[in-house]
C-alpha positions as CSV (number, residue, x, y, z in Angstrom):
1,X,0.0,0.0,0.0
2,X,1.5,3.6,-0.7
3,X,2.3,5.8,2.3
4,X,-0.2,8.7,2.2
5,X,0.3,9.8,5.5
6,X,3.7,10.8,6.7
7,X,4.3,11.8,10.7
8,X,7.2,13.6,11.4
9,X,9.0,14.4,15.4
10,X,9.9,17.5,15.7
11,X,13.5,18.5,18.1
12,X,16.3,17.1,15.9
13,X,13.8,15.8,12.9
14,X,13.5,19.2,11.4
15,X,15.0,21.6,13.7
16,X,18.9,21.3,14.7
17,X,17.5,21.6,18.4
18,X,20.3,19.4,20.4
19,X,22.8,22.2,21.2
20,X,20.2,24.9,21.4
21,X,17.3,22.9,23.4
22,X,19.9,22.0,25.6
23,X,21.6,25.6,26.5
24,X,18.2,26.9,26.9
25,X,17.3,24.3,29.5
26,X,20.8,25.1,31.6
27,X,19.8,28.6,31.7
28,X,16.4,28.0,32.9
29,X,17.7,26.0,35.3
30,X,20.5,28.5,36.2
31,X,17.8,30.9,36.8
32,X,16.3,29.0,39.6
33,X,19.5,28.5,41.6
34,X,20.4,25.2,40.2
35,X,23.3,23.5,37.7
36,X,23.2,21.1,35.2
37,X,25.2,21.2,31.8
38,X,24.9,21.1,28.6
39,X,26.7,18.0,27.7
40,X,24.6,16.0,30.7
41,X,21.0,17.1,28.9
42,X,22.6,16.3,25.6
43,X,22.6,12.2,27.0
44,X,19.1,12.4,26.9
45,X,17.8,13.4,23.3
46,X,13.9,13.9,23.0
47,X,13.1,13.1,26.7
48,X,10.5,15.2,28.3
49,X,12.2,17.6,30.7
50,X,10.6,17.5,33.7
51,X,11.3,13.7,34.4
52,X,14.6,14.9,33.4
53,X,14.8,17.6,36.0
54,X,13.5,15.8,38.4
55,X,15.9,13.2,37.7
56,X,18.9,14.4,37.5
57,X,18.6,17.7,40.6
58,X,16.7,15.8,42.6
59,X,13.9,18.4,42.9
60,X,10.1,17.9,43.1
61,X,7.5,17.5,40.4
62,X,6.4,21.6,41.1
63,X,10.2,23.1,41.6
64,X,10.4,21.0,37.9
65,X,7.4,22.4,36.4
66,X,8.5,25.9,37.5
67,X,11.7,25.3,36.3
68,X,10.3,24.0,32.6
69,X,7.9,26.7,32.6
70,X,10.9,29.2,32.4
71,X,12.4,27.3,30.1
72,X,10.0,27.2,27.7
73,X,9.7,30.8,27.9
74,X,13.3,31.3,27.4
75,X,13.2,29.0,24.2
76,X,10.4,31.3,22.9
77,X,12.3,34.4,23.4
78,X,15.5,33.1,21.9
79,X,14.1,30.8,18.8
80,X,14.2,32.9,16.2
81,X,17.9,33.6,16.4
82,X,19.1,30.3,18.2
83,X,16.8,27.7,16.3
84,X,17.5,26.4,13.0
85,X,15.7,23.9,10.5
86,X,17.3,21.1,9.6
87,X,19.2,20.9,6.0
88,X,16.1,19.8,3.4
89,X,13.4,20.3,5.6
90,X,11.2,22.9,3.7
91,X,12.1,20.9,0.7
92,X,10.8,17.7,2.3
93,X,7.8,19.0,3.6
94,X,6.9,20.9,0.4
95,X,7.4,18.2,-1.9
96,X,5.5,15.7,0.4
97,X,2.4,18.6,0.3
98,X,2.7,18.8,-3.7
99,X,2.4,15.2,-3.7
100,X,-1.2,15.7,-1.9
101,X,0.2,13.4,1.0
102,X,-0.7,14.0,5.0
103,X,1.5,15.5,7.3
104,X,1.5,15.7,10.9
105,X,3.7,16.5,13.8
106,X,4.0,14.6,16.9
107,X,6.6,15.6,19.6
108,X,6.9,15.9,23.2
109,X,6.7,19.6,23.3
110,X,3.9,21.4,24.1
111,X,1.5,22.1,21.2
112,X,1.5,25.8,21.3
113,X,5.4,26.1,21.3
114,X,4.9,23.4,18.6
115,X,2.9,25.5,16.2
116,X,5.0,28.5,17.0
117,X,7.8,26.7,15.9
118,X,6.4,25.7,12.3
119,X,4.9,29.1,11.7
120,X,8.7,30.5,12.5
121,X,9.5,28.4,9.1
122,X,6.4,28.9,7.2
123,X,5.6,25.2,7.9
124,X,2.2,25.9,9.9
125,X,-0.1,25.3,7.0
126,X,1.3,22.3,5.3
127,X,0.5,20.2,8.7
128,X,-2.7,19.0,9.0
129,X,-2.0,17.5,13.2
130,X,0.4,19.0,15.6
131,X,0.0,16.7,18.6
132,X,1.8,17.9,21.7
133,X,2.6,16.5,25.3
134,X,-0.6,18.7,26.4
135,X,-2.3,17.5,23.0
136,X,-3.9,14.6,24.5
137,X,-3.3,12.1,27.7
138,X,-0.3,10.0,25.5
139,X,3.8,11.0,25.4
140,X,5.5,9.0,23.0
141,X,6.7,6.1,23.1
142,X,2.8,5.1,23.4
143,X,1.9,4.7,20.2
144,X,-1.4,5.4,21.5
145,X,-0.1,9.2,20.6
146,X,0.0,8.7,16.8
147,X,-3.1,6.9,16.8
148,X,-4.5,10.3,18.2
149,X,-2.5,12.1,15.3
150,X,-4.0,9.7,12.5
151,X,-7.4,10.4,13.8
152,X,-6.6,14.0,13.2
153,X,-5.7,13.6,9.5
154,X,-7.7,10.6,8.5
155,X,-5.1,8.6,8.2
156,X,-4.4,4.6,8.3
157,X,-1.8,3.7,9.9
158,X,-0.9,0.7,7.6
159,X,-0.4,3.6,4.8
160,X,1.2,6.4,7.3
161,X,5.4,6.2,7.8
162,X,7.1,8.1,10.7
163,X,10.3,9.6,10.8
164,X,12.4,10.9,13.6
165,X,16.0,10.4,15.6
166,X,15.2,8.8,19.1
167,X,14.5,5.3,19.8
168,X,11.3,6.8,21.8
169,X,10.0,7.5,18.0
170,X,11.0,4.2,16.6
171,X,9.3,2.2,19.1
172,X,6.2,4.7,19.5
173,X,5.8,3.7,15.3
174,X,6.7,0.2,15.8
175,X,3.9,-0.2,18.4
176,X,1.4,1.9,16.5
177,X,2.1,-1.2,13.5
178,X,3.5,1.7,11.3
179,X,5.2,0.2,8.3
180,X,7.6,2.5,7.3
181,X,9.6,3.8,10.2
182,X,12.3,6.4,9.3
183,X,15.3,6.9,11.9
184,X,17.8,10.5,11.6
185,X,20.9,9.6,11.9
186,X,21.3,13.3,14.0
187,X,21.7,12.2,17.5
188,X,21.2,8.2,18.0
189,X,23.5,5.7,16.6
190,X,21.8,3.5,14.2
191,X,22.1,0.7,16.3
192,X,19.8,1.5,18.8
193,X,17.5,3.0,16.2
194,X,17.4,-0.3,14.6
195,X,16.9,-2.1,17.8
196,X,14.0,-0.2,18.7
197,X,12.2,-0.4,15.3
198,X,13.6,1.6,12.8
199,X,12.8,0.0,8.9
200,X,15.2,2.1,7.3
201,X,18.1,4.8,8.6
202,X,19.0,8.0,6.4
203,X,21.8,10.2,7.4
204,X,20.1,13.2,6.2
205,X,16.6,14.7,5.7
206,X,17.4,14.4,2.0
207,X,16.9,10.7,1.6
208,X,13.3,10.8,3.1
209,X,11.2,11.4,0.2
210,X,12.3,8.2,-2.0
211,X,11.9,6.3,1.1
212,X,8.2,6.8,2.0
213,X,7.1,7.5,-1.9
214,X,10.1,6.5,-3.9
215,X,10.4,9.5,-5.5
């Protein structure tokens, strides 16, 4: 069956958001009194942040909150000169739009800073679902969030391929029975995308489109 639906993560899928998502988290955290690097939130590539926070300062779920709630505001404020897409991207997206297929976003950010994200790049209207954290009661890697997506879109799942960089995506796609399941070689090594369900592995954004429509 041809893919007619294509789902995409967000952080390090089509924003370069490592180095940047990172920094912005140390100086929320800085903010509130507190230290953790760079290089330690790097280790942990797409996980929500305040598990993380908790985690690793050994804080409570409110001091975390507090502290994720200044971080998101700090990413906001800072985005447009910190952020970037990821080479091919618009390209990607464009030609998957021309091609009259589904698109849809599902990360573990929250949905507003989602959108505000896509409408920094002129993506916003070629995305028919952006599914957040706060989007619905599923985080990925329940796949249970991309059935939520598809029943967005109107899509079917056994004609809808995924693509991100964590093994949280792989095995959220692999357990919603997607059949095309895309992992970035951006900040995972391909091992551990393959373990976790990955179909095929591209090094780039550029080798996407023949991959879900052959073209």
């Amino acid at each position: 069956m041809p893919i007619t639906t294509v789902l995409f993560d967000l952080d390090d899928t089509l924003t370069d958001a490592a180095e940047f998502g990172a920094s912005v988290l140390a100086a929320a955290i800085e903010q509130h009194g507190r230290a953790l690097s760079v290089e330690v939130i790097k280790q942990y590539p797409g996980a929500p942040y305040v598990p993380l926070i908790e985690r690793e300062l050994g804080v409570g779920t409110a001091e975390a909150t507090e502290i994720y709630a200044t971080y998101v505001g700090l990413y906001r404020d800072m985005m447009p000169g910190g952020l970037h897409q990821q080479a091919g991207a618009s390209g990607l997206l464009r030609a998957l739009a021309a091609r009259d297929v589904r698109i849809g976003l599902v990360t573990n950010k929250l949905e507003v800073l989602a959108r505000e994200i896509l409408d920094l790049y002129g993506w916003g209207p070629l995305f028919g679902a952006v599914v957040g954290q706060d989007s619905c009661a599923y985080r990925k890697p329940d796949p249970r969030i991309i059935e939520h997506a598809l029943g967005i879109l109107g899509g079917q799942a056994d004609a809808t391929a995924f693509v991100g960089d964590t093994p949280s995506d792989m095995q959220c796609a692999r357990g919603a029975a997607l059949p095309v399941v895309v992992g970035l070689l951006s900040t995972t090594h391909a091992s551990l995308l393959t373990e976790a369900g990955a179909t095929t592995l591209v090094p780039s954004l550029d080798g996407v489109l023949e991959v879900v429509v052959g073209a």
